[in-house]
N, C-alpha and C positions, 0 to 999 in steps of 0.2 A: 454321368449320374445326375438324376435331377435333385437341383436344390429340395430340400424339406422345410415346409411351412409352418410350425408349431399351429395348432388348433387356434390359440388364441387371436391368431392373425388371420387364417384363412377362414375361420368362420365367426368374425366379429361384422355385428349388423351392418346392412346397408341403405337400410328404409327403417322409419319406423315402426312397421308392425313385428320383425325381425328383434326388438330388444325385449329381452327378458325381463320380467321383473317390474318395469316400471311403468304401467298404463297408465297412471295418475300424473305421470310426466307429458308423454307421449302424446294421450289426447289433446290435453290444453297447448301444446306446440301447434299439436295440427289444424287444431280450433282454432288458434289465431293465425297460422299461415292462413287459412281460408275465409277469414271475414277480417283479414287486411289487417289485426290490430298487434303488428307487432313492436317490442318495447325497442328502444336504439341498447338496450345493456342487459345480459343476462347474467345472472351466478349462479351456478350448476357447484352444490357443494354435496358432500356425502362421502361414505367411509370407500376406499379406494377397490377398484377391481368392481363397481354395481354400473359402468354405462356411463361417467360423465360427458371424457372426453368423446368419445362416441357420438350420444346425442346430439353432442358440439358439431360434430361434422356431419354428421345426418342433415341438423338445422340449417347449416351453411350452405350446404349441397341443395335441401329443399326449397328453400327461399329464392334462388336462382335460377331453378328449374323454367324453362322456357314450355314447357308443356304440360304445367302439373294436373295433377289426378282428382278427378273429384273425391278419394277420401283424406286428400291433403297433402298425399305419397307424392316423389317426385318420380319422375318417367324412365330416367337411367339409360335415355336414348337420344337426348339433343345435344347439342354442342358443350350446352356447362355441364350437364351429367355425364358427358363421356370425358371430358377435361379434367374433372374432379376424381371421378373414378382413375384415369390416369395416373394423377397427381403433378398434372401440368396448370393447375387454374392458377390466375393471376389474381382472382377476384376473394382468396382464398387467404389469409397469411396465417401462420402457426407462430406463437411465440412461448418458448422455454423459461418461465418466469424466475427456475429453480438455477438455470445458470447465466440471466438477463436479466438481471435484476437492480439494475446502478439506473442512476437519472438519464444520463448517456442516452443507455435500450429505450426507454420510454419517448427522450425527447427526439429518437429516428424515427420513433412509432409514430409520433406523434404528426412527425413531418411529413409522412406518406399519406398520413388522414387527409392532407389538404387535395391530393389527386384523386379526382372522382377515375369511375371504373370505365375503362377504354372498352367493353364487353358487358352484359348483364347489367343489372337493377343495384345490387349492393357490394359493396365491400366488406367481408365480415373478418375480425381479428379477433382469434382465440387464440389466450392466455392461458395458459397450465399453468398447477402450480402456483396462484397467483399469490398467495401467502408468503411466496419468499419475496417478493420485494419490500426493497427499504423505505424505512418512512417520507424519507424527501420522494423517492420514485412514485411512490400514491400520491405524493401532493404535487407532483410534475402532471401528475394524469387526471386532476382531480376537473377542471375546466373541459380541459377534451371528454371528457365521459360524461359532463353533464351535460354539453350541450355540442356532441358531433354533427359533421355534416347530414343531412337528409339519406346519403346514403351508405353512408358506414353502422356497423353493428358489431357492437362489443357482445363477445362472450369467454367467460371468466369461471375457472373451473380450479377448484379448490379441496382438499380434504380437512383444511381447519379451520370452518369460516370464523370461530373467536378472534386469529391473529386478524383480521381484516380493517382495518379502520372503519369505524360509524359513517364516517362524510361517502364511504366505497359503498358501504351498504346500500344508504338510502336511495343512489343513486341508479340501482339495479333491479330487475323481478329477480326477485329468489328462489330456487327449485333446491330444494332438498331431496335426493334421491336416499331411498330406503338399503338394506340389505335383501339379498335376494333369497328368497324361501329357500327352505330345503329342497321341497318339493319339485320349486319351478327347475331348479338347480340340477337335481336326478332327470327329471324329463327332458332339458336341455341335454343334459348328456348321453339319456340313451339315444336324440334324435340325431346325434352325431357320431354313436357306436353305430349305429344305424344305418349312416351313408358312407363310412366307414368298412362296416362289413368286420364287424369287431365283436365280439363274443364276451357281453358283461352280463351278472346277475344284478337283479337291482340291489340286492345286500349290500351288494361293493359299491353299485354307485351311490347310496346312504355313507356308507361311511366312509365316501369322497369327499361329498355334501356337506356332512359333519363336520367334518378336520378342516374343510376350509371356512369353515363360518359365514355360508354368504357374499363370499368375494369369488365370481365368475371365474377372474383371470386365473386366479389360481387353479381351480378345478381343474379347468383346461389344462394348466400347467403340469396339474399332477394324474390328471386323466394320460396323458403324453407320456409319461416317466411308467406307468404303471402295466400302459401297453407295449412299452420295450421292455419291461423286465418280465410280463407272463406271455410275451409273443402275439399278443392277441387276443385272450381268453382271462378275461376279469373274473375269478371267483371268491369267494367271502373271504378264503384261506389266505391268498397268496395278497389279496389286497391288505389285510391283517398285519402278514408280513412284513410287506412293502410301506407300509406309514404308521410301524412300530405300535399300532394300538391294541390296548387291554379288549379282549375279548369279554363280549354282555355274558357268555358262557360261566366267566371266572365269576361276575357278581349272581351270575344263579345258584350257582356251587356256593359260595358263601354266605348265601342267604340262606340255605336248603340246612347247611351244618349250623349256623345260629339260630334258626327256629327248634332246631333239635336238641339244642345247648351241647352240641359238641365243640367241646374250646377246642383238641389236638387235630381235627378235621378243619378248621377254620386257620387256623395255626399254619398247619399242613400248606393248604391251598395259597394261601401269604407266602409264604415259603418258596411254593411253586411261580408264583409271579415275582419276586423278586428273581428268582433267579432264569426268568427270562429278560432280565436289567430293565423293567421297570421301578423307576423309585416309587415311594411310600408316597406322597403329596399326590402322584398318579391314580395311586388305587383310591385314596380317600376322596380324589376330584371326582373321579370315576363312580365309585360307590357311592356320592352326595347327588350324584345327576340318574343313578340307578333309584335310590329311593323316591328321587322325586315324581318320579315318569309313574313308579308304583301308587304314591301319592294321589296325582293323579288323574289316575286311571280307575279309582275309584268310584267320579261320577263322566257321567258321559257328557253334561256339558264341557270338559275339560279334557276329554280326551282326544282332539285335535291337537293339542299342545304338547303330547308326547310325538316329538317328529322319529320316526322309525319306521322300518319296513312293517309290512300288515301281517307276515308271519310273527316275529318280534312281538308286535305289539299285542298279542291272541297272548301271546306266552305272560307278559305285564301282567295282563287281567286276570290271568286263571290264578299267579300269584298274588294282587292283590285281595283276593278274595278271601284269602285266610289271613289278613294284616289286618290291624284298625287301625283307621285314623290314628288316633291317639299314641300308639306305639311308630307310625313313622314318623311322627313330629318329634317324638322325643330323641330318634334315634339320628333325625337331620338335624336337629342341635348337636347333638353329641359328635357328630362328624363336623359339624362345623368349627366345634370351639377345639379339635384335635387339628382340624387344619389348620386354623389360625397358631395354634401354638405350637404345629411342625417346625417352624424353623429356628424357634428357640431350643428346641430339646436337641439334647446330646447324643443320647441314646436315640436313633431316629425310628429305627426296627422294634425296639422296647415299646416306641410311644404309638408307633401303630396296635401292634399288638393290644396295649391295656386297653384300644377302643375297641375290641374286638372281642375281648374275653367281658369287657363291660356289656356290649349288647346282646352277648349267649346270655347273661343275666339280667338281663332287661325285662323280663316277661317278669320275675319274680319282684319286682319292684313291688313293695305294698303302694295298693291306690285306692282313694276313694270311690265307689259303686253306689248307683240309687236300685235299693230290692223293689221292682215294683208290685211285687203281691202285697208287700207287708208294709210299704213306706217304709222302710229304718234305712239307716246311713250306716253300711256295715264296711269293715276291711277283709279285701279280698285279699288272699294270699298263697299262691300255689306250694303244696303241700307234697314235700319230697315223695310222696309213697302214692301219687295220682289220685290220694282221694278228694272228694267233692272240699272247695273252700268253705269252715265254717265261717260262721257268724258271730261276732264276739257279742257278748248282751250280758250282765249285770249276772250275778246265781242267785236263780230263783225268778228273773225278769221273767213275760209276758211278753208276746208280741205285740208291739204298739199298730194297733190298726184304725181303721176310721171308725168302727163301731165302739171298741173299747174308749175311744175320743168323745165319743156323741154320749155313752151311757155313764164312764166311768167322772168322776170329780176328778181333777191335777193332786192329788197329795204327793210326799216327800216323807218317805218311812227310813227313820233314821236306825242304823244298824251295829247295834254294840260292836266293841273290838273281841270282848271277850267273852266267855262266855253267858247266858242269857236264863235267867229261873222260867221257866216252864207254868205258866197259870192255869188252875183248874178251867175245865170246858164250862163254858158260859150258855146259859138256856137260851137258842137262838128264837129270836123276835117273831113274832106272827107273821105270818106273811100278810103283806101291803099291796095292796092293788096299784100301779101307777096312777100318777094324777095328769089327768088331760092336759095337753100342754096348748097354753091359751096361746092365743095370739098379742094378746097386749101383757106387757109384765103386772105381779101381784104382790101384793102382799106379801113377804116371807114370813111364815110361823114363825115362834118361839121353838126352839129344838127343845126336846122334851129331856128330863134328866133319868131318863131312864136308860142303863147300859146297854151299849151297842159292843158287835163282836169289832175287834180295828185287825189290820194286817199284821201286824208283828206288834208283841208281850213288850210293855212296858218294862224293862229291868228294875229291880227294886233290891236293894244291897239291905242284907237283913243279917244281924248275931246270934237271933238266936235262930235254933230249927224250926220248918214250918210245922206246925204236928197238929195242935191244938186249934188252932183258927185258919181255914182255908184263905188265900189273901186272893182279892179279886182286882183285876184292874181296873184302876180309875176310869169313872164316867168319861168318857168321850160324847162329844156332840155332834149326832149325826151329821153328815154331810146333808146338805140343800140343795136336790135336784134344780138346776135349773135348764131352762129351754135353750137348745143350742139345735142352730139351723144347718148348720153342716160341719164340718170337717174344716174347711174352708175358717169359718168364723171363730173354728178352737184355733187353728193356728195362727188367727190375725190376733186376739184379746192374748196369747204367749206371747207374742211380740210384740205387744202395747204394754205387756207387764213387765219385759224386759229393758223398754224404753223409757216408761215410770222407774224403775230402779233407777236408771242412768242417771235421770235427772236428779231425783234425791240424790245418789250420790255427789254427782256435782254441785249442790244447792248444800251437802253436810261439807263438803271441801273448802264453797265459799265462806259457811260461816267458821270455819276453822281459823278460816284467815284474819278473817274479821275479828275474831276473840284473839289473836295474839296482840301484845300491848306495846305502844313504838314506847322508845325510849324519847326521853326527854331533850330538848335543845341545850346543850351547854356548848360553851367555850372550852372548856378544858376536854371536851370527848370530842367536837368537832376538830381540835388540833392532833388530838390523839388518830381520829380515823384518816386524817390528812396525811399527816406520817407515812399511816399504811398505805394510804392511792399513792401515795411518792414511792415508796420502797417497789411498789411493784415496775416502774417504769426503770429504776434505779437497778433492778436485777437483769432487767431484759437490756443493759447497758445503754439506755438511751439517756444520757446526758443533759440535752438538749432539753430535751420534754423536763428533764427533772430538774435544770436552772431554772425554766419559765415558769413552774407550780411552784417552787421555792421560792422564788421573789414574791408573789403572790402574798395579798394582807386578807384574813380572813373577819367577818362580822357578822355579827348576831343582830337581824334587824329587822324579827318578830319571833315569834311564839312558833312560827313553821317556816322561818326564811331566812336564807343563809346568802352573803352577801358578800365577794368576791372583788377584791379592788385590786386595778392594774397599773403599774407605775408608767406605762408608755403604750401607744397606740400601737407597737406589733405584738406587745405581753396582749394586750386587748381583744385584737384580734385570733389570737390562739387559742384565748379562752373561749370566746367563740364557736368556735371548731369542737374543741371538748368539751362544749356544756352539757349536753344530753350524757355522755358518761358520768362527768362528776355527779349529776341529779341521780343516773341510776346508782350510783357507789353511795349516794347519802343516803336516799330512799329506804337502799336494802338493809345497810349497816345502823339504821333509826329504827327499822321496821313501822316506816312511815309514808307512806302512798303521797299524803297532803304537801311533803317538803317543796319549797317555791326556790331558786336559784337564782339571782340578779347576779350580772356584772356589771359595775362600776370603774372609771379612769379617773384617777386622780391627775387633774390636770395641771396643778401646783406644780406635782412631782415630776410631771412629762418638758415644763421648762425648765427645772435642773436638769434633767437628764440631758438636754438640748447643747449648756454651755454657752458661752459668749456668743456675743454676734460678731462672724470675721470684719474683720477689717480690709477696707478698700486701699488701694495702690496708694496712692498719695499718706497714709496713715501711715503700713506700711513702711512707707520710705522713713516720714518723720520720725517713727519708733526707732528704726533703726541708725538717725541717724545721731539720737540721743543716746542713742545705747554705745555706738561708736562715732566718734565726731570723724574719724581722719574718712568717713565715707566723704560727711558734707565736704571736710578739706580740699580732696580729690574731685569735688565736682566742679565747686569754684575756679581753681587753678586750669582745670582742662575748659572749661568753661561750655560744660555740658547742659544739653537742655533734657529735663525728663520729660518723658509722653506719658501723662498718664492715662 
């Protein structure tokens, strides 16, 4: 029976045009093998399974090529390409950084660096893994890597180039290799269902591509798994099966019952996927990666970034066509702030669910709408029984339009609560020709006192009955045509008038303040509100703070200046620290802006607090031996000498 080769091995590149994914790498290898400039150290870092180690030996193989190819390639037919290919080259060393990682491994490595190559041009040592060694082992390596012999060549291949040390860095060209497309990833794989002789839909190899994220190896891995469990015959079903994923089927279904606001259909369908044992965190991953692709698909710049098959993605479009924007942003929030707080909830099935009956009601959401016939800012609202959303507007309002803007004056017709007396009909004015609207402003007449009709009856609270004298409403003053240029210039001078407000009010707020009256400096209320800044430190139990404000001498030492003296240079300096509070607690409690704050060290006090000056050895001694003689007795008779 012959051995079997997993995919990942028997079709892992052997030339550089053969690697997937990374031309941005590949060229500039090649480019420098053929114009001679290549570095003595390379680091090939990137997420694992895209080609590091690979490239690695590509390089090693091409650089020794005895007959390379004018596009850079090496020939795979001279002595080091057929040795390499072997796996017999001498000129070649692998090192497992992940279990050689002591100073030891480095400092044998380092001792083979001194033997030049008995064969070929270079010696190249590739390092995997280089991340696991220890920090003396980099600093064992740190001199050989900067300056090896003419013919050795590091190359260092890593998936976390953070852990690396800076001195490693610097010392290296860097190549960052990417993740490999979806796309390059399915085409790699059909061209190997291909020579194969294997029977895949591209569906399935999508949703290989998928699940592995851009790591090669893997695909292969699960390309290999998927052709022994369907015999040979990859289709959408069984590959579904086979790597346990939520069918796009189930978020069309559940989209199709929340546009129709069926909660027990959407319910249902949750239901049904649960009890294929996918958990809830699944379907809302699932469904946040569904809305987005609908998202979009929207505009066509953007729809390369939905990676899925070209059947799939027809189906995307025709759906997002009935969505708006606006509802899948609200609704990729709402999945998002349920996923995050899956793992806290208890109920985990309940907490899907309320996302779910929340976005069957989503659509009913009142939102803001601009009417563009009429300019108003109305509330849109869908209306249980399908009829058209009204428009909410004052009773008795008028459509606010550009024309009504340009002809009508801004008045504000204020509207009793209660009922309203009825005015006799008023003989309406002659008709008035309009007046040419000049170009430069004029003159405003005098409004004449003659009665004008107004929008809504003056109320007039009257005892007796009207009977005898019909009651007319007060003269009003015509309004004052004036010239307005557009539409445009009523709504910039509404919002110059509302801007004017602002100000007044601000400017009636400042002299408010201005008009309250501070109270007066004394001693006996400046003691009194001290108390109060004590008590408050004194509650929050800080002690501390409330010894160093109670030792504290307070003084009055102007008209607006209050003057704080400290018995010792660390009270001093605390006070310090707290001045700006105490200013603000005087300030507010005077209702006095102008209060000034000094502190002062009474430095009198600071040398009592000090005490004596000690005394030297020889004092000392004398003190003591006045206070006890039988000291001096005992020195005498032993006949000791003191050191002082």
């Amino acid at each position: 029976m012959e051995n079997f080769i997993v995919s990942a091995r028997k079709y892992r590149p052997q030339n550089f045009s053969t690697v997937v994914g990374q031309a941005h790498i590949t060229t500039t290898l090649k480019n420098a093998i053929r114009n001679n400039q290549l570095a003595h150290a390379f680091l090939f870092c990137g997420p694992r399974g895209v080609g590091k180690t690979t490239c690695a030996r590509i390089l090693a193989k091409t650089i020794n090529c005895e007959n390379l190819q004018p596009d850079g390639e090496a020939c795979n037919e001279c002595h080091s390409c057929k040795s390499f290919n072997e796996g017999s080259s001498f000129n070649i060393h692998e090192l497992d950084a992940a279990s050689n990682n002591s100073v030891d491994d480095i400092r044998t490595l380092v001792e083979q660096v001194r033997f030049a190559p008995q064969a070929g041009k270079y010696k190249i040592y590739i390092i995997d893994e280089v991340h696991m060694l220890s920090s003396s082992a980099f600093n064992a390596f740190l001199k050989t890597l900067e300056e090896p012999p003419s013919y050795a060549i590091f190359i260092l291949a890593t998936t976390e180039k953070h852990k690396i040390l800076p001195t490693i860095l610097s010392r290296c060209q860097i190549f960052d290799f990417k993740r490999i497309t979806i796309q390059d990833t399915v085409d790699h794989l059909q061209e190997i269902c291909t020579k194969e002789h294997i029977q895949a839909d591209t569906d399935a190899l999508h949703l290989v591509a998928q699940k592995t994220d851009g790591c090669m190896r893997d695909s292969l891995s699960t390309l290999d798994k998927i052709v022994s469990f369907t015999s040979g015959h990859l289709t959408y079903q069984n590959t579904l099966e086979h790597l346990n994923i939520l069918d796009y089927d189930y978020f069309f279904r559940v989209m199709g019952a929340v546009l129709q606001q069926d909660i027990a259909n959407a319910l249902l369908i949750y239901d049904e996927i649960l009890q294929k044992g996918f958990e809830g965190d699944n379907f809302l991953n699932g469904w946040a990666e569904f809305l987005r692709n609908l998202l979009l698909c929207k505009d066509e710049k953007a729809l390369h970034l939905v990676e899925v098959s070209g059947n799939l993605k027809d189906r995307y479009k025709q759906l997002s066509g009935q969505l708006s924007p606006a509802y899948l942003i609200t609704a990729l929030h709402l999945l998002n702030d349920t996923e995050i707080n899956y793992r806290m909830a208890r109920n985990k099935r309940l907490h899907v669910e309320m996302a779910l009956i929340k976005l069957c009601y989503l659509q009913q959401a009142v939102t803001l709408v601009s009417d563009d016939t009429t300019g108003e800012v109305a509330k849109k609202k869908l209306v249980p029984d399908g009829t058209a959303p009204q428009k909410l507007r004052a009773p008795g309002a008028q459509p606010v339009t550009a024309k009504t803007i340009t002809e009508k004056p801004a008045t504000v017709a204020s509207i009793p609560a209660g009922p309203v007396a009825t005015a006799p009909p008023v003989a309406a004015p002659a008709p008035v020709s309009p007046a040419p609207i000049a170009a430069t402003p004029t003159a405003i007449p005098t409004p004449s006192p003659a009665p004008t009709p107004t929008p809504v009856a003056t109320p007039i609270a009257t005892t007796a009955p009207v009977a005898s004298t019909p009651v007319t409403a007060p003269p009003v003053a015509a309004p004052v045509a004036k010239p307005v240029e557009s539409t445009t210039s009523a709504a910039t001078s509404s919002k110059l008038t509302g801007l004017a407000a602002m100000k007044e009010a601000m400017a009636a707020k400042q002299q408010g303040n201005t008009q309250v009256q501070s109270t007066p400096l004394t001693m006996g209320a400046i003691h009194v509100y001290w108390e109060e800044f004590i008590d408050q430190y004194r509650q929050a139990n800080k002690m501390t703070v409330v010894s160093n404000l109670a030792l504290a001498q307070l003084k009055l030492l102007g008209t607006e200046e209050v003057g704080i003296v400290s018995r010792n240079i660390v009270q001093f300096r605390f006070m310090e620290e707290e001045k700006l509070v105490i200013a603000e607690f005087l300030k507010k409690k005077f209702n006095n802006p102008a209060i000034v704050l000094t502190l002062q060290l009474d430095e009198s006090q600071q040398v009592q607090d000090i005490g004596p000056a000690p005394l030297s050895s020889r004092e000392q001694f004398q003190q003591m031996a006045e206070k006890y003689p039988i000291v001096k007795e005992l020195k005498d008779r032993l006949n000791m000498e003191l050191d002082f």
